[in-house]
C-alpha positions as CSV (number, residue, x, y, z in Angstrom):
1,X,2.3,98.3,134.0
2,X,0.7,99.7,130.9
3,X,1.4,103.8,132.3
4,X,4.9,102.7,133.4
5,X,6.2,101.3,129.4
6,X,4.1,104.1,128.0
7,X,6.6,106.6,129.8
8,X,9.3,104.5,129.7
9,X,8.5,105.2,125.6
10,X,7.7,109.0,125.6
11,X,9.5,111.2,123.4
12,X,12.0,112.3,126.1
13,X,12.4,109.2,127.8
14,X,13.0,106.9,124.9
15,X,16.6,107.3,123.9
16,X,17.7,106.8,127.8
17,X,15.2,103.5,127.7
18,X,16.7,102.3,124.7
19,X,20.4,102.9,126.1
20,X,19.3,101.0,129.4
21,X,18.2,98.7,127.4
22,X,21.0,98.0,125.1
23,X,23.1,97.5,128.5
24,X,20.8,95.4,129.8
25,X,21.1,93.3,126.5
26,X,24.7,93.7,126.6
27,X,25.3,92.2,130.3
28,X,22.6,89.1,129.3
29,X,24.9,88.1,126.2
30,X,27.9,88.7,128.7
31,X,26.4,86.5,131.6
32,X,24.3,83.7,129.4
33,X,26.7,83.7,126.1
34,X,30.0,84.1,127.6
35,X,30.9,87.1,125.9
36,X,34.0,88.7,127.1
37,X,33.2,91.6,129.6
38,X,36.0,93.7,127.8
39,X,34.2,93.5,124.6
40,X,33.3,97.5,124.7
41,X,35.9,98.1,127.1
42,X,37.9,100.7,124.6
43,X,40.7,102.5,126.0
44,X,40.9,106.0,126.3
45,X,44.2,107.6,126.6
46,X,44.4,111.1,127.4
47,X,47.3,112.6,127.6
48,X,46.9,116.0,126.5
49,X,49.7,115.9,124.0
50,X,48.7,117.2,120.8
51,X,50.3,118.1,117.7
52,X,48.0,121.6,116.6
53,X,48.2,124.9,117.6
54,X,47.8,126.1,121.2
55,X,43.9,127.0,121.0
56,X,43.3,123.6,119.9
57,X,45.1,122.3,122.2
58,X,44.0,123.6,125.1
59,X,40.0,122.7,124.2
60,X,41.5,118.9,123.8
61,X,43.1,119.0,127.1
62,X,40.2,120.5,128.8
63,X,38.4,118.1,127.5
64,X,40.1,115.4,128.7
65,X,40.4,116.7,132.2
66,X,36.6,116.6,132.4
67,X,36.5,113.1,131.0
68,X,38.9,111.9,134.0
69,X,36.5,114.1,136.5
70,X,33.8,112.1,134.9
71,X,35.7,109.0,135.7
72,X,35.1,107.9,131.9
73,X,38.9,106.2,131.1
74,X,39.6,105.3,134.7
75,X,37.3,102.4,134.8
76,X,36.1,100.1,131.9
77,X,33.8,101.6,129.4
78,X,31.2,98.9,129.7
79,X,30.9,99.9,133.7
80,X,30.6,103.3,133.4
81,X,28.0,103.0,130.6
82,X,26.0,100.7,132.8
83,X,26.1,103.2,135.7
84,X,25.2,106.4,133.2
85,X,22.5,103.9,131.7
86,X,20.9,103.5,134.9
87,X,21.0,106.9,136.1
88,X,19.7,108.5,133.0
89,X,16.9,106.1,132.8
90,X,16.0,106.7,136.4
91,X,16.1,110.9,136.4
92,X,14.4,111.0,133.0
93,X,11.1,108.7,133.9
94,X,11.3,110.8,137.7
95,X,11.5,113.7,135.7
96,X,8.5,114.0,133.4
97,X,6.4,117.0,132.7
98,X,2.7,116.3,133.6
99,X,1.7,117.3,129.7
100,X,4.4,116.0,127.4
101,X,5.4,118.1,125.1
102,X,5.5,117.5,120.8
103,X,7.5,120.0,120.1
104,X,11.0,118.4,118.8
105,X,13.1,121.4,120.1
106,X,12.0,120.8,123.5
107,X,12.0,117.2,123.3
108,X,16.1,117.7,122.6
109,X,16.6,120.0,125.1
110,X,15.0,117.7,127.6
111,X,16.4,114.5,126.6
112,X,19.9,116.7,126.9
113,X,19.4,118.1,129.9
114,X,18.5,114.8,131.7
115,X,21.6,113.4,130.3
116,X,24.0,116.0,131.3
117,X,22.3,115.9,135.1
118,X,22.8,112.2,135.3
119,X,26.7,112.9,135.0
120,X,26.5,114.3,138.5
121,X,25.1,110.4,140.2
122,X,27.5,108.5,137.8
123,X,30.4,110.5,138.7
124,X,29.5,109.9,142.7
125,X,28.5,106.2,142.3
126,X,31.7,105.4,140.1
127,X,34.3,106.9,142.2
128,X,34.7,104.2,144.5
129,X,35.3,102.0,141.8
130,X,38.4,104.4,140.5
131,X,41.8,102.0,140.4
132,X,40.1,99.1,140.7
133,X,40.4,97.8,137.4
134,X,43.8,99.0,137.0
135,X,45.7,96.5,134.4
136,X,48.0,93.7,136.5
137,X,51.0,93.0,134.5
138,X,52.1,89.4,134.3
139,X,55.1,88.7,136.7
140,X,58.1,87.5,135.1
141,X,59.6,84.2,136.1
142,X,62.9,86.0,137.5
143,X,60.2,88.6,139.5
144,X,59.7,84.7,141.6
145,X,63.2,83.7,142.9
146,X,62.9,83.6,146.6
147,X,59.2,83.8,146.4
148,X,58.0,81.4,149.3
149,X,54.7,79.2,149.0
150,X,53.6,75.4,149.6
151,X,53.7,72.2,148.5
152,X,49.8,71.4,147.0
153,X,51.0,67.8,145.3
154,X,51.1,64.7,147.5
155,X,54.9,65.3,147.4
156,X,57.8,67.3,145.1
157,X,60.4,65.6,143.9
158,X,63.5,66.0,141.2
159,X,60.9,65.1,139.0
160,X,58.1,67.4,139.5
161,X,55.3,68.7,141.4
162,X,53.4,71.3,142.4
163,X,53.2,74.4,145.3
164,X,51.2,77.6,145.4
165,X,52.4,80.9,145.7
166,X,51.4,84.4,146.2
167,X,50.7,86.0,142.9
168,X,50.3,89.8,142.2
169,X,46.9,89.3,140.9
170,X,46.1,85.9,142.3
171,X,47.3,82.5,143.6
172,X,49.7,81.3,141.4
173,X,50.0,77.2,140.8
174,X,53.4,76.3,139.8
175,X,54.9,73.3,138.9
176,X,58.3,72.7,140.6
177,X,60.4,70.2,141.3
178,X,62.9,69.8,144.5
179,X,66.2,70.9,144.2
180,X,67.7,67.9,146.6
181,X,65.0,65.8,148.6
182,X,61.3,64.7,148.8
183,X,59.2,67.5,150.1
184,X,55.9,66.4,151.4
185,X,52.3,68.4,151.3
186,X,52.1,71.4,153.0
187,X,55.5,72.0,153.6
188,X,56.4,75.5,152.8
189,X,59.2,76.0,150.3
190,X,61.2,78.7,148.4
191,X,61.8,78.9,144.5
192,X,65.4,79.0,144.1
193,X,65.8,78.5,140.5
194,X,63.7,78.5,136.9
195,X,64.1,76.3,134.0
196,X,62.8,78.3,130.8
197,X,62.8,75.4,128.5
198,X,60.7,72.8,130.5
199,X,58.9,76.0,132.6
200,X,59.8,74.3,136.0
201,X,60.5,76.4,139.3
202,X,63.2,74.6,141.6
203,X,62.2,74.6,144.8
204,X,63.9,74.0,148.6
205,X,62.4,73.6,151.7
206,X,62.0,76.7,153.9
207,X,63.6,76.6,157.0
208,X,62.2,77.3,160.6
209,X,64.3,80.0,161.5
210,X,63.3,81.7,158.1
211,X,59.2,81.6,158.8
């Protein structure tokens, strides 16, 4: 235990074991403190559109192409940090000289190179994940006419009541009312109408030959 935090501490292993543990710090908050997961989820938007001249511009867009071959701005911040943490930690410790060396120069160029070669395991162990966190927007109450789901309530009425429905992101529960008679639970149903000023979908039953 003793030979695993001394190299976990070495000269060219410490900053990777202090970002790994940073994450790990990070995700504890998260999970025990509630912490919202987008916390360090910053948004990087590269569009290669600069106002400078044409050298300048092309280093920016270059380097904003190997950003998005990195993954880094196609998935949240705090996921791909957590991958790179990971990886860094693991290739520096499996990577150690037998003598370690003193000599700062050499401790840079080693604590650089590990980080650079643990872009190659992020980028292959965060590609699944591309478009995955791509932002749902919200669906607008018109986007839901005709949208066909089922009673949840013990009944709708004029009055009120409620009915699921297939949202974009997830199940949506709405509270409707029926646009004529009593419709019981289960019974599948079609919004036909929105009230913006009491937020109430009107609802009909579905019939058979429509299923």
């Amino acid at each position: 235990m003793n030979e695993l935090i001394n190299a976990a501490f070495s000269p060219t292993v410490m900053p990777a074991t202090i970002l790994l543990l940073v994450v790990a710090l990070y995700w504890f908050v998260a999970v025990v403190g509630g912490l919202g997961l987008d916390l360090l989820d910053f948004d990087f938007d590269f569009d290669g559109d600069f106002d400078a001249d044409s050298t300048f511009d092309t280093v920016m867009s270059a380097g904003a192409i190997t950003l998005r071959f990195l993954n880094i701005g196609e998935l949240p911040i705090n996921i791909w940090g957590s991958v790179f943490a990971i990886a860094y930690w693991t290739i520096s410790m499996l990577w150690q000289s037998p003598e370690e060396t003193t000599a700062v120069l050499a401790i840079i160029t080693i604590v650089v190179r590990n980080g650079a070669v643990a872009l190659l395991p992020t980028k292959l162990l965060t590609q699944p994940l591309r478009g995955r966190f791509e932002p749902v927007e919200a669906e607008q109450a018109e986007d839901l006419i005709d949208r066909v789901g089922t009673v949840t309530t013990a009944e709708v009425t004029p009055r009120g009541g409620q009915a699921r429905f297939t949202g974009a992101a997830s199940p949506l529960l709405l509270n409707v009312r029926s646009a004529q008679t009593v419709l019981a639970k289960d019974e599948q149903v079609r919004i036909v109408d929105y009230d913006p000023t009491a937020h109430i979908y009107t609802v009909e039953r579905l019939n058979q030959k429509e299923l």
